[in-house]
DRENTOR-796618 format. One record per residue: x, y, z of N, C-alpha, C in turn. Coordinates in pm, whole numbers, plus 50000, padded with zeros to 5 digits. Layout:
residues N
nc1,nc2,nc3,cac1,cac2,cac3,cc1,cc2,cc3
X,Y,Z,X,Y,Z,X,Y,Z
...
//
This chain:
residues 85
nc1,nc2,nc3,cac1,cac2,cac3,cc1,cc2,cc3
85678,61644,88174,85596,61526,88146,85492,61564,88042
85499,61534,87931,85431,61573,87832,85338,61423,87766
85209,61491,87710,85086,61342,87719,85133,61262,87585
85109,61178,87586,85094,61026,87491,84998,61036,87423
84985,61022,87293,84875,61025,87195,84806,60809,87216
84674,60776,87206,84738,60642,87198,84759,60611,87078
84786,60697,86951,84847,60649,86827,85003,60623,86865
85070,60732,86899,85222,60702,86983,85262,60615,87110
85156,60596,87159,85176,60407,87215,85143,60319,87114
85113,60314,87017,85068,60224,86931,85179,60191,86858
85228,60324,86808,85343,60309,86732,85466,60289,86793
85491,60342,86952,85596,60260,87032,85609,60097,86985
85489,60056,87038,85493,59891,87078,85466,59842,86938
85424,59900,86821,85476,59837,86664,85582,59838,86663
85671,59935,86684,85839,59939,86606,85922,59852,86707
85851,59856,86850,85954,59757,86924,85890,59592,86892
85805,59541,86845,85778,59405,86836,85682,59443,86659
85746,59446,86587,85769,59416,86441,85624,59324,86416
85566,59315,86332,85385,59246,86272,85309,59249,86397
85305,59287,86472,85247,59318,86621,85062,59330,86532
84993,59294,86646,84833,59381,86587,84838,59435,86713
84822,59565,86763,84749,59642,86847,84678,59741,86841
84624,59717,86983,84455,59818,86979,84486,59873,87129
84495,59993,87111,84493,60082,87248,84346,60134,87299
84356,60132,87423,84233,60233,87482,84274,60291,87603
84190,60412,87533,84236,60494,87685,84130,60509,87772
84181,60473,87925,84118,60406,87993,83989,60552,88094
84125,60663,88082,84043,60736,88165,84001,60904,88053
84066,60876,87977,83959,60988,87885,84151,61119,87947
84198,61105,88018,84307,61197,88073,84472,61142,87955
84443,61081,87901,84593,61002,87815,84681,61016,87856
84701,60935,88018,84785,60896,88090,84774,60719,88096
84698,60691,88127,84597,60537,88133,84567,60495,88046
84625,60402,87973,84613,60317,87859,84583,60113,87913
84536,60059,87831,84535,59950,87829,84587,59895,87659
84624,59846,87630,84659,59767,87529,84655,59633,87537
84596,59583,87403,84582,59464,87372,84711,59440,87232
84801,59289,87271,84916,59311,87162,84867,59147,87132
84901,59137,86992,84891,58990,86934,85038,58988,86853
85110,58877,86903,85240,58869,86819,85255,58749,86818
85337,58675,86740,85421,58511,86741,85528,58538,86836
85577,58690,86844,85714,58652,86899,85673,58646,87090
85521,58614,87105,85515,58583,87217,85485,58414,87210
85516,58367,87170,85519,58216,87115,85586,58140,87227
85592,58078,87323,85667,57990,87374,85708,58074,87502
85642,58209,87526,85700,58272,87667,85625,58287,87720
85618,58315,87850,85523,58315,87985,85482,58460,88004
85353,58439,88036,85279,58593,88048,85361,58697,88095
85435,58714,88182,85550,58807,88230,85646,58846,88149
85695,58724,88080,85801,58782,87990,85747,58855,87835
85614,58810,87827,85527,58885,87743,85529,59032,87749
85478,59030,87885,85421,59201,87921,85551,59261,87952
85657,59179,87984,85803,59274,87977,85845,59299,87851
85812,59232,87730,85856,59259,87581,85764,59389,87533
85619,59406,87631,85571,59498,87567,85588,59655,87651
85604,59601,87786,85690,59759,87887,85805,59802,87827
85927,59687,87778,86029,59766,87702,86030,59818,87542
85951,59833,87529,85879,59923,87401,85842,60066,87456
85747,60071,87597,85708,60226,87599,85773,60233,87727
85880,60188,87734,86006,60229,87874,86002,60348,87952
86078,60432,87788,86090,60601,87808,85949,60638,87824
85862,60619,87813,85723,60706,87815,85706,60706,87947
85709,60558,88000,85629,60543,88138,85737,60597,88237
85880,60638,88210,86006,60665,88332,85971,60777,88272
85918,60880,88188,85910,60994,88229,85760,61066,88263
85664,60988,88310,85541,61033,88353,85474,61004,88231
85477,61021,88129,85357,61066,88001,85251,60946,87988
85288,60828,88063,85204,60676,88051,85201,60680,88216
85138,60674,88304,85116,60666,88409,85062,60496,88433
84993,60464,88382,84967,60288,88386,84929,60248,88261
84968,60106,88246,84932,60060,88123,84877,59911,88155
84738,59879,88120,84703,59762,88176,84702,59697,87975
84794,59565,88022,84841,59483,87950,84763,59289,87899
84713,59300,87803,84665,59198,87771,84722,59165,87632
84818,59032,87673,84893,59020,87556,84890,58872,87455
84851,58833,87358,84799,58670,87317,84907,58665,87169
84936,58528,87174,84992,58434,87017,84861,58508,86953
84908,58476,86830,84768,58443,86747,84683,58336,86744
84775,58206,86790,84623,58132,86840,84597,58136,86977
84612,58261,87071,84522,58242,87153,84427,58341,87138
84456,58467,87057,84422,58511,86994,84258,58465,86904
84307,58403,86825,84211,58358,86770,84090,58263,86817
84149,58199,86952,84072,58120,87038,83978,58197,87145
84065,58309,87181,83983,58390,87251,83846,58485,87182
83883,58465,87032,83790,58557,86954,83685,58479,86841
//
């Protein structure tokens, strides 16, 4: 089980959801515990679950082999995005 940079969660969940904006933080200072925030269109028309499942199957392999231990997930369109900000 080897650690996660959060540039290499970053760049997981870019290459799996393409114009993505994300911002990682690590939650406990240990880079196991991440939270991410993802803004995409291609969450456009889907329900928060199927959101945060578009963004778990991006860092799949990380988290089935220990190196991501939790990832707390906050995921928005761009206009909710933009509504929230």
């Amino acid at each position: 089980m080897s650690a996660i940079t959060p540039s290499q969660v970053k760049a997981s969940i870019e290459s799996g959801i393409p114009n993505a904006i994300v911002q990682i933080s690590d939650l406990t200072g240990g880079g196991d515990h991440y939270q991410a925030v993802v803004v995409s269109a291609q969450f456009e028309g889907k329900s928060l679950i199927q959101q945060h499942q578009l963004v778990y199957g991006t860092v799949r392999e990380a988290m089935a082999s220990g190196a991501i231990h939790a990832l707390a997930l906050k995921t928005y369109t761009p206009a909710t995005w933009q509504a929230e900000n």
